[in-house]
N, CA, C and O of each residue as an XYZ file, in Angstrom:
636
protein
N     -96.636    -14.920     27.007
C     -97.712    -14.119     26.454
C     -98.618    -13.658     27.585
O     -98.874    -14.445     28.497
N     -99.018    -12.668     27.579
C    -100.198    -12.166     27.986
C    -101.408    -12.761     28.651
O    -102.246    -12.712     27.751
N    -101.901    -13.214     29.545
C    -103.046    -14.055     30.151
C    -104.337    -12.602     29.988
O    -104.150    -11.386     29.945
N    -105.500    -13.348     29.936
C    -106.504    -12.836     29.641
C    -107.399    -11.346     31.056
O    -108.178    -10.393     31.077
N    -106.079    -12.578     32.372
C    -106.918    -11.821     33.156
C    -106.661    -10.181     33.282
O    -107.424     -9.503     33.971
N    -105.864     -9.759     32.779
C    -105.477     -8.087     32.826
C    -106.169     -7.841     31.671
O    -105.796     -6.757     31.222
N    -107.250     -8.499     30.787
C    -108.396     -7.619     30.080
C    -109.827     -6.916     30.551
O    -110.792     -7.531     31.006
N    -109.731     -5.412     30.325
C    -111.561     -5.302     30.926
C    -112.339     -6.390     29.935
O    -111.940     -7.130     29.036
N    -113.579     -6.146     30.500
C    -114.869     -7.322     29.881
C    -114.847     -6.706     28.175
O    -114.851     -7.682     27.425
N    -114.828     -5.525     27.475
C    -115.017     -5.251     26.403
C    -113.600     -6.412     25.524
O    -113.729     -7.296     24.677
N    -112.381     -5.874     26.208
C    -111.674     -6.449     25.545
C    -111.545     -8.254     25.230
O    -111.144     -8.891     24.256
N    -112.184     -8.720     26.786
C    -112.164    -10.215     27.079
C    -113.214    -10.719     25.692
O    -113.098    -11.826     25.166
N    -114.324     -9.570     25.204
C    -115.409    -10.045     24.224
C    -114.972     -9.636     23.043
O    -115.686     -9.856     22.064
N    -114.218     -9.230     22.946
C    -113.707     -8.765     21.491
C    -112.367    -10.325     21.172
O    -112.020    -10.969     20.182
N    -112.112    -10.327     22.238
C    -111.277    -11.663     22.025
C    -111.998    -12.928     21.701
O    -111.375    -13.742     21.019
N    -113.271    -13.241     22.097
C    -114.094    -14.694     22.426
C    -114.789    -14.112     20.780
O    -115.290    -14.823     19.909
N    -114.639    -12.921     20.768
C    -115.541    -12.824     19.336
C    -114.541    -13.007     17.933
O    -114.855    -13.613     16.909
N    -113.383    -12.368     18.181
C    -112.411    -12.869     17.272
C    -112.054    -14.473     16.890
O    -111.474    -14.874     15.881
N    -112.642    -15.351     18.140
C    -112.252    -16.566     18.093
C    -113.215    -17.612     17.454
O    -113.045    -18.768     17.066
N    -114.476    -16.634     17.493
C    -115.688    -16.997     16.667
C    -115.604    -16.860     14.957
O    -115.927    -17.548     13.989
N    -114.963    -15.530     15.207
C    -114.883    -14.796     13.922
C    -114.207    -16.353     12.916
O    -114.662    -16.994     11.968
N    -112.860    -16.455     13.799
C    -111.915    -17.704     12.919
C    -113.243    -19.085     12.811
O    -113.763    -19.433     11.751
N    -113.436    -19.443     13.641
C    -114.230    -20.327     13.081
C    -115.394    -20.012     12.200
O    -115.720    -20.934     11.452
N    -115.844    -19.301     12.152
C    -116.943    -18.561     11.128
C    -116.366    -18.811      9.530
O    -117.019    -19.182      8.555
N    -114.704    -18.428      9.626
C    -114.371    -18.346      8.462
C    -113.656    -19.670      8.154
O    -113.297    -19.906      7.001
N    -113.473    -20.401      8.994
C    -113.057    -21.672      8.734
C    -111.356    -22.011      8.926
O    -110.666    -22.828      8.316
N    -111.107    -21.370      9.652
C    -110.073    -20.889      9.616
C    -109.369    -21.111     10.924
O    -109.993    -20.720     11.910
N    -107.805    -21.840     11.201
C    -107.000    -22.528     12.024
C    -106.203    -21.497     13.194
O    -106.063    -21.525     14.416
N    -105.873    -20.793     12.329
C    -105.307    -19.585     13.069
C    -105.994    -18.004     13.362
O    -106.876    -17.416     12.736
N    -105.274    -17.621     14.473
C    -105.989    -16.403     15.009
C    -105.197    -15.256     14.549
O    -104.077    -15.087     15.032
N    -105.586    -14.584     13.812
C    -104.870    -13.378     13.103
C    -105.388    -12.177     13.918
O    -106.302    -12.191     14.741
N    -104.420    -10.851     13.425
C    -105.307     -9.364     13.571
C    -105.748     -9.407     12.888
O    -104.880     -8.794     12.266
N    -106.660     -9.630     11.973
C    -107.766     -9.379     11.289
C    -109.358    -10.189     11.387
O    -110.465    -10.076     10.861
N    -108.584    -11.180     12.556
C    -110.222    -11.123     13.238
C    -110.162    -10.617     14.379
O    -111.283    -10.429     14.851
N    -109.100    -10.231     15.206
C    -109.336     -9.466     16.179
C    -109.662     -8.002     15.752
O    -110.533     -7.646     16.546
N    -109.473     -7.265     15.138
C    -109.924     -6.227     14.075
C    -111.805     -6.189     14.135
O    -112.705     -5.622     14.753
N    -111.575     -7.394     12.836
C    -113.419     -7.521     12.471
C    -114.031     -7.742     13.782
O    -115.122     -7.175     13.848
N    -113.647     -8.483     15.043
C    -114.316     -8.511     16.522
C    -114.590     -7.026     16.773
O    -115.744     -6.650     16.982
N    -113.396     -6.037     16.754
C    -113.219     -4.766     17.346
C    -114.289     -4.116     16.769
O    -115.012     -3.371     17.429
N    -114.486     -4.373     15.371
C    -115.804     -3.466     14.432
C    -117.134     -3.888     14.714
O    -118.193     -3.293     14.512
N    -116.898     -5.088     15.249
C    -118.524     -5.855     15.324
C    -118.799     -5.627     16.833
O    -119.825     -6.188     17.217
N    -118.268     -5.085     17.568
C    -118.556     -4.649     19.247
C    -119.274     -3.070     18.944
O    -118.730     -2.089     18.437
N    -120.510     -3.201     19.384
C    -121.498     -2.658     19.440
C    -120.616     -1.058     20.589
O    -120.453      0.124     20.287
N    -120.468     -1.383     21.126
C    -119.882      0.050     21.993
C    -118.532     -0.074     22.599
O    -118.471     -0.227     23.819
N    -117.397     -0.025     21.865
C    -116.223     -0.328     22.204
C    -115.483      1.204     22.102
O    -115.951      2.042     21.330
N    -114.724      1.395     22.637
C    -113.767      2.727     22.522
C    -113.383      2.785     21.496
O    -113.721      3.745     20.804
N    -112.466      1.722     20.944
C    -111.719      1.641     19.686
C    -112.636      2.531     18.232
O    -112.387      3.460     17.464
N    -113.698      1.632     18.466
C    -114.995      1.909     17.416
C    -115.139      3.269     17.755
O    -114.833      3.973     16.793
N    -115.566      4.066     18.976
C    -115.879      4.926     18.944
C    -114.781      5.999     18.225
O    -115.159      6.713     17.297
N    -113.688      6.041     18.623
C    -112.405      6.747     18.392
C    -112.852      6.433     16.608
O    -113.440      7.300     15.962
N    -112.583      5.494     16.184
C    -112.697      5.371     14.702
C    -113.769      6.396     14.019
O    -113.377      7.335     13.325
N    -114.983      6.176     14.238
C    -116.098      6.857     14.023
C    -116.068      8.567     13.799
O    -116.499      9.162     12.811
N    -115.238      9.351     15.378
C    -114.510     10.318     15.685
C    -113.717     10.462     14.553
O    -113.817     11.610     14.120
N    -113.025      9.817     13.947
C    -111.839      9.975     13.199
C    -112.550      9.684     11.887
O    -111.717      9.344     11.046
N    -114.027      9.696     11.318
C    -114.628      9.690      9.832
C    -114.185      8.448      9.274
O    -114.101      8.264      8.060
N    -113.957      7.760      9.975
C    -113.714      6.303      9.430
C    -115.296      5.468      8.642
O    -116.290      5.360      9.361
N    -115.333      5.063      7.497
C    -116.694      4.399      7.102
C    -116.183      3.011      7.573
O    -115.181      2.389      7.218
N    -117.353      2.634      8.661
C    -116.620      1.879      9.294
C    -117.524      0.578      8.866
O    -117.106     -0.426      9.442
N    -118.478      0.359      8.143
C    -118.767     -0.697      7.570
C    -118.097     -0.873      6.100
O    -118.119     -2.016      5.645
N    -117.548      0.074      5.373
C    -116.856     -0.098      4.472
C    -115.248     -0.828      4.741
O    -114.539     -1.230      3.819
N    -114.939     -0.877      5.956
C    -113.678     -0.857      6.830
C    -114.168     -2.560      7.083
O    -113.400     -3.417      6.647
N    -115.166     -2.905      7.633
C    -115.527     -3.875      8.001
C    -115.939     -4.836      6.898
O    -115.667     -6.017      7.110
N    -116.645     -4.485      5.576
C    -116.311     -4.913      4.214
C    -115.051     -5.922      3.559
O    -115.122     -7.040      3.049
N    -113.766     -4.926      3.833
C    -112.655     -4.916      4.023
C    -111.994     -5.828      4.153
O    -111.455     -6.470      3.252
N    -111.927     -6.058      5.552
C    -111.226     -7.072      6.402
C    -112.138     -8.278      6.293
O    -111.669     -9.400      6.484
N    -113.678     -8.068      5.934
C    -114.193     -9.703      5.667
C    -113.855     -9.811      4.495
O    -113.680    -11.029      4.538
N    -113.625     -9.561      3.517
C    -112.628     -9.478      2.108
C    -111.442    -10.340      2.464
O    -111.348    -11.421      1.882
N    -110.608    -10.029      3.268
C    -109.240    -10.380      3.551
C    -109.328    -11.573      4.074
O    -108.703    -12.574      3.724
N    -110.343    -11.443      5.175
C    -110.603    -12.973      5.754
C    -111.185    -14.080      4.613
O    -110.690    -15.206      4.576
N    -112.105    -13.747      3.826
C    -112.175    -15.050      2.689
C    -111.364    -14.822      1.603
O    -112.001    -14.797      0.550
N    -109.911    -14.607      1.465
C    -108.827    -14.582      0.905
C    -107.947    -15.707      1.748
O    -107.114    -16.402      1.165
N    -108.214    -15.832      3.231
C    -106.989    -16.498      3.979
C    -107.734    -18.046      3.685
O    -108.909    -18.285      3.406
N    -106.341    -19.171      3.899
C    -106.693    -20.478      3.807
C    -107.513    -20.736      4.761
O    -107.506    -20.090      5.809
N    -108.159    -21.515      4.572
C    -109.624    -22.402      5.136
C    -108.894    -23.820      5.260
O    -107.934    -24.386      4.736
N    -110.118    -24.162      6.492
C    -109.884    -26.253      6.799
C    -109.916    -26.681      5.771
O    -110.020    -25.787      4.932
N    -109.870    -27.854      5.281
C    -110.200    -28.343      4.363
C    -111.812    -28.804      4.646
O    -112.367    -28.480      3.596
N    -112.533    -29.220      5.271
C    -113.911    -29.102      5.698
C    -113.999    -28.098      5.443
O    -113.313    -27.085      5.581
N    -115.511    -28.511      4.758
C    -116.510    -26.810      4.464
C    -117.520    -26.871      5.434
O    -118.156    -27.815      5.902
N    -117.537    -25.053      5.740
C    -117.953    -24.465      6.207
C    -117.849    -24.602      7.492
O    -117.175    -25.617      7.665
N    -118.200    -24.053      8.704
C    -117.706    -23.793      9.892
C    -117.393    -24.978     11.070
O    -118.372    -25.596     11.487
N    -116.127    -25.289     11.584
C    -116.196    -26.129     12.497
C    -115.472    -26.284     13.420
O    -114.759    -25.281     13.437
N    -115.203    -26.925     14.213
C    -114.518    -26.562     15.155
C    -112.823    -27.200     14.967
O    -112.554    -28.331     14.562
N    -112.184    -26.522     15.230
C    -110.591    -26.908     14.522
C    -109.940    -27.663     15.942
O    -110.320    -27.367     17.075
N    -109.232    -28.356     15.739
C    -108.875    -29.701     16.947
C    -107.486    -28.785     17.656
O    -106.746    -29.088     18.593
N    -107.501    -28.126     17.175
C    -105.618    -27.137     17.528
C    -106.260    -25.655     17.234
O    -107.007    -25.708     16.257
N    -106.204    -24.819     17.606
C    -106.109    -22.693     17.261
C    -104.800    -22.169     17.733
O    -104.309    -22.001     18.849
N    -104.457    -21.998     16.694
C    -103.054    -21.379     16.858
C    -102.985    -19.953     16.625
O    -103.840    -19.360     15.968
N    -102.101    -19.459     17.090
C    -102.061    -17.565     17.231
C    -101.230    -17.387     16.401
O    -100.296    -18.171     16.566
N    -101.026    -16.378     15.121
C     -99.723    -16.104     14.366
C     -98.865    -15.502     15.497
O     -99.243    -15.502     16.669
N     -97.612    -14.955     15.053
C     -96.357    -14.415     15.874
C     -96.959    -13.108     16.005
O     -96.553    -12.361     16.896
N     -98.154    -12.635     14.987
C     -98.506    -10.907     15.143
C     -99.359    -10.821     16.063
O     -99.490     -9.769     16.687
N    -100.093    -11.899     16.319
C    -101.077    -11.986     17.378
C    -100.237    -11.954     18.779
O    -100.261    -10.977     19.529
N     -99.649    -12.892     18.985
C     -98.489    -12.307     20.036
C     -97.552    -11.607     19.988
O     -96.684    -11.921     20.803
N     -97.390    -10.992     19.540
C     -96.526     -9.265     19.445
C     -97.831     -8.509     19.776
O     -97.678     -7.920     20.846
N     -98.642     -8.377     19.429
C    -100.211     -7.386     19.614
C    -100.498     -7.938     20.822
O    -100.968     -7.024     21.499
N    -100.472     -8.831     21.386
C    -100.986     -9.127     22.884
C    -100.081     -8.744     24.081
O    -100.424     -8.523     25.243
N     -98.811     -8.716     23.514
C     -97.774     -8.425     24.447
C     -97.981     -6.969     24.266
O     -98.152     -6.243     25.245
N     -97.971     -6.355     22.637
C     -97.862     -4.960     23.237
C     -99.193     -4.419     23.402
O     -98.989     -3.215     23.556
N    -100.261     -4.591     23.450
C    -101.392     -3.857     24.202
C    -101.096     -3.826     25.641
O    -101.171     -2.848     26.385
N    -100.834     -4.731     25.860
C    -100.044     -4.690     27.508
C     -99.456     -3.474     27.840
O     -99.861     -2.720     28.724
N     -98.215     -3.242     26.909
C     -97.194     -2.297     26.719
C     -97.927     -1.096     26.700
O     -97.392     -0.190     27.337
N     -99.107     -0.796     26.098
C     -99.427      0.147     25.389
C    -100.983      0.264     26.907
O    -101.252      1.450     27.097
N    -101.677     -0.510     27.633
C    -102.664      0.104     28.798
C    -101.538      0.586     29.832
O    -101.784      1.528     30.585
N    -100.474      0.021     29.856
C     -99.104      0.659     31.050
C     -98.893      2.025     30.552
O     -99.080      2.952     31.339
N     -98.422      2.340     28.990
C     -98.375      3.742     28.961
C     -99.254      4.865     29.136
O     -98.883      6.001     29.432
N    -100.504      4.473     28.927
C    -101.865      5.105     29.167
C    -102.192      4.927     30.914
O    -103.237      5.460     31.287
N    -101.486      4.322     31.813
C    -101.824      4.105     32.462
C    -103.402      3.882     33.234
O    -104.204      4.582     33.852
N    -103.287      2.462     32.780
C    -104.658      1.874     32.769
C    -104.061      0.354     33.308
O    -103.153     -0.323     32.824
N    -104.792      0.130     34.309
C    -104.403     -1.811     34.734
C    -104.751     -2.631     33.805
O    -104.089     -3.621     33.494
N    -105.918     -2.260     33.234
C    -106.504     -3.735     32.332
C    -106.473     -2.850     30.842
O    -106.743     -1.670     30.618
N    -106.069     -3.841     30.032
C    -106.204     -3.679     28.725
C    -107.345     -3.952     28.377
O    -108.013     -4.914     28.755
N    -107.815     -2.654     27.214
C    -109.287     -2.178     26.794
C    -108.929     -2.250     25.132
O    -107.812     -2.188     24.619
N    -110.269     -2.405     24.447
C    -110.117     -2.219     23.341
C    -109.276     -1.140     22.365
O    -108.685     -1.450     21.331
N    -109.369      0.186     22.943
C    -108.541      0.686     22.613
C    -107.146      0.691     22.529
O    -106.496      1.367     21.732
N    -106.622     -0.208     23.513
C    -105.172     -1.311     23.308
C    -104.810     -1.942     22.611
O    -103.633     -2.004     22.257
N    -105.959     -2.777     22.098
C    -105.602     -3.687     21.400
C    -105.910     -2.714     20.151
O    -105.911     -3.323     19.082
N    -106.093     -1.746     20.086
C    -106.392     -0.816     18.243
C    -104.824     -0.527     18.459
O    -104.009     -1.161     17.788
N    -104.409      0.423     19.389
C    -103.070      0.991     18.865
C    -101.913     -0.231     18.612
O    -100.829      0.025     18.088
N    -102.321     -1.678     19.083
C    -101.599     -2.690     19.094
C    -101.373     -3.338     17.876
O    -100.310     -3.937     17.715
N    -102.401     -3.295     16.806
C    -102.713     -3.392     15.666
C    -102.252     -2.233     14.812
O    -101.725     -2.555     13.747
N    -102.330     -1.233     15.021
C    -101.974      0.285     14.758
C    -100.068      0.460     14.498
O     -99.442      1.137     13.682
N     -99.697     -0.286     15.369
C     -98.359     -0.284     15.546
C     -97.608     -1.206     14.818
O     -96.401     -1.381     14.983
N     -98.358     -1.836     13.960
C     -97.817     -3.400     13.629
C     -97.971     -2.404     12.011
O     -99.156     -2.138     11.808
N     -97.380     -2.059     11.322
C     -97.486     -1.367      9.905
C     -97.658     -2.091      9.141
O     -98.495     -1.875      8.265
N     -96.582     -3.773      9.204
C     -96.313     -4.813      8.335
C     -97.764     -5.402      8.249
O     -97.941     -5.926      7.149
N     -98.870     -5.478      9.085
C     -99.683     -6.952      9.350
C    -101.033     -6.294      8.560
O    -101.389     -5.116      8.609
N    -101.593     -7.258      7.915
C    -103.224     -6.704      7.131
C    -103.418     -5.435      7.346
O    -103.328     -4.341      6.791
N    -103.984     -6.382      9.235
C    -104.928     -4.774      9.472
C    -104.666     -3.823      9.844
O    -105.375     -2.908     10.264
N    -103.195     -3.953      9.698
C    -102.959     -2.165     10.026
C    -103.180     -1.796      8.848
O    -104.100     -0.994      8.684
N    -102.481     -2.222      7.786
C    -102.702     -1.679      6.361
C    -104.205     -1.252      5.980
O    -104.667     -0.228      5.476
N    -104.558     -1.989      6.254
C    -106.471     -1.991      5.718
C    -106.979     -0.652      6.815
O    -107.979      0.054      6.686
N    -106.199     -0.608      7.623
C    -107.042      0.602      8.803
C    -105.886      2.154      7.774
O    -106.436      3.165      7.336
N    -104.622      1.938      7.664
C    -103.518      2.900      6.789
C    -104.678      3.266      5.483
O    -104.562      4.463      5.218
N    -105.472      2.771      4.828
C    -105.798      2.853      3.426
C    -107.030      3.633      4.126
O    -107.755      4.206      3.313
N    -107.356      3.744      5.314
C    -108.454      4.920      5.204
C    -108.057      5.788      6.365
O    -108.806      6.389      7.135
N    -106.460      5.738      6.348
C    -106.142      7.279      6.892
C    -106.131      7.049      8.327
O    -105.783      7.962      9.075
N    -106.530      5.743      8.851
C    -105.658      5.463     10.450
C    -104.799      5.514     10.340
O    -104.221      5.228      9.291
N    -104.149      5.996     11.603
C    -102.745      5.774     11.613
C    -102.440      5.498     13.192
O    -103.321      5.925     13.939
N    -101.480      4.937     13.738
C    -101.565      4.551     15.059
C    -101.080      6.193     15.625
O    -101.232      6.046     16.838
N    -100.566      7.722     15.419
C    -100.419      8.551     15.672
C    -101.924      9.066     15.969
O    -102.443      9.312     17.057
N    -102.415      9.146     14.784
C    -103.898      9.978     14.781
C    -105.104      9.052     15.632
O    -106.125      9.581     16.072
N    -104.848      7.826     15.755
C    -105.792      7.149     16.614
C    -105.564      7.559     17.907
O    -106.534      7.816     18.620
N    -103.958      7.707     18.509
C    -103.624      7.940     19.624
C    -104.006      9.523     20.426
O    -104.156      9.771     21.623
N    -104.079     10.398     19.246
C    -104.467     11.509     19.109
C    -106.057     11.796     19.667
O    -106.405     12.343     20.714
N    -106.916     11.198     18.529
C    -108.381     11.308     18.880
C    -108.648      9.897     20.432
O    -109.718      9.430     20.822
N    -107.262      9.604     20.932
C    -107.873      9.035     22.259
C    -108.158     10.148     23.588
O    -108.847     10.072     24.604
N    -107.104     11.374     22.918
C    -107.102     11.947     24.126
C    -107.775     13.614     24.230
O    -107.539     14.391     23.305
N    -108.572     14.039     25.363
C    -109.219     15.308     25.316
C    -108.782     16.002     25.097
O    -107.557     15.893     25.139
N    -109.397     17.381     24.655
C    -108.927     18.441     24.563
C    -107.845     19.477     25.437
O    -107.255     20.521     25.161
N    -107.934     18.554     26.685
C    -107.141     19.116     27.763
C    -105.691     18.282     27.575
O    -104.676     18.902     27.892
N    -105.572     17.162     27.168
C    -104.379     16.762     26.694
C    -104.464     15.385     27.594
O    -103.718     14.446     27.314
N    -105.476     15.290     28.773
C    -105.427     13.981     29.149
C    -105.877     13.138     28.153
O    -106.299     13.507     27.057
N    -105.682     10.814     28.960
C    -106.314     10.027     28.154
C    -107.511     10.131     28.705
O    -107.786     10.521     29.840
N    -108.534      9.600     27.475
C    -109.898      9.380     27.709
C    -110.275      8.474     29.099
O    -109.422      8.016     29.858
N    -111.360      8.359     29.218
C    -111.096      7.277     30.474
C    -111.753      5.932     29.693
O    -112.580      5.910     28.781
N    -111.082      4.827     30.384
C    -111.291      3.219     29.721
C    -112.361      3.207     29.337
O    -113.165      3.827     30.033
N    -112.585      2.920     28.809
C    -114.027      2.041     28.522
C    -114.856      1.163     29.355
O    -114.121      0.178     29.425
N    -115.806      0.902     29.969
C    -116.375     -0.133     30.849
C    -116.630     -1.439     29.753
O    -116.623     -2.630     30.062
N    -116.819     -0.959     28.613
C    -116.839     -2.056     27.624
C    -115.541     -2.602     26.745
O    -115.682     -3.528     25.946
């Protein structure tokens, strides 16, 4: 899998925030759908921005996926704590490997938030792509509003 250090700082905080996110919800494993709700809750991230661009209601979006998250199993302890093991589903590593895949095609060294969207984007089967599909993302049209009018990619994000 993927080591952290080929993430810029936006993406490294969207990760430490996803990992919050799981414990917030009580919850053992690390899904896309808290790396998702991290991506929505980052105050100036590319991903977000691109979304926004693309008429996304993005607290209705964020609604959503905290919906989905208190649908998934919980510790058996209530309310938030710290879990003795965090385990990654298999989608979480398929999405980590291919954001990788996916800052190489953009040619970019470090994977940025916007990596980890089309990484999620690409996964059709998993929540949050679906939940991003039901308001008209699509990993085509995200990839689309990444790039200018001149046909280049945007440039990374510092966040």
């Amino acid at each position: 899998m993927l080591g952290f250090d080929r993430f810029a700082e936006g993406a490294q905080e969207a990760a430490t925030r996803a990992y919050e996110i799981m414990i917030r919800y009580g919850h053992t494993q690390l899904d896309t759908e808290h790396i998702l709700l991290a991506l929505l809750e980052q105050p100036e991230s590319t991903a977000k921005q691109v979304l926004g661009e693309l008429k996304v209601n993005l607290e209705r979006l964020r609604q959503r996926v905290e919906a989905s998250l208190k649908e998934a199993p919980r510790l058996a302890t209530p309310g938030p704590v710290q879990p003795q093991q965090v385990y990654i589903t298999p989608r979480v590593k398929m999405l980590m490997d291919r954001s990788g895949e996916e800052a190489l095609r953009l040619k970019s060294d470090l994977i940025s938030t916007e990596h980890l969207m089309l990484a999620i984007l690409a996964d059709g089967d998993g929540a949050a792509a679906r939940l991003l599909a039901e308001e008209k993302v699509t990993y085509q049209r995200f990839e689309a509003a990444l790039r200018d009018p001149q046909g280049g990619a945007r440039p990374v994000a510092a966040l």
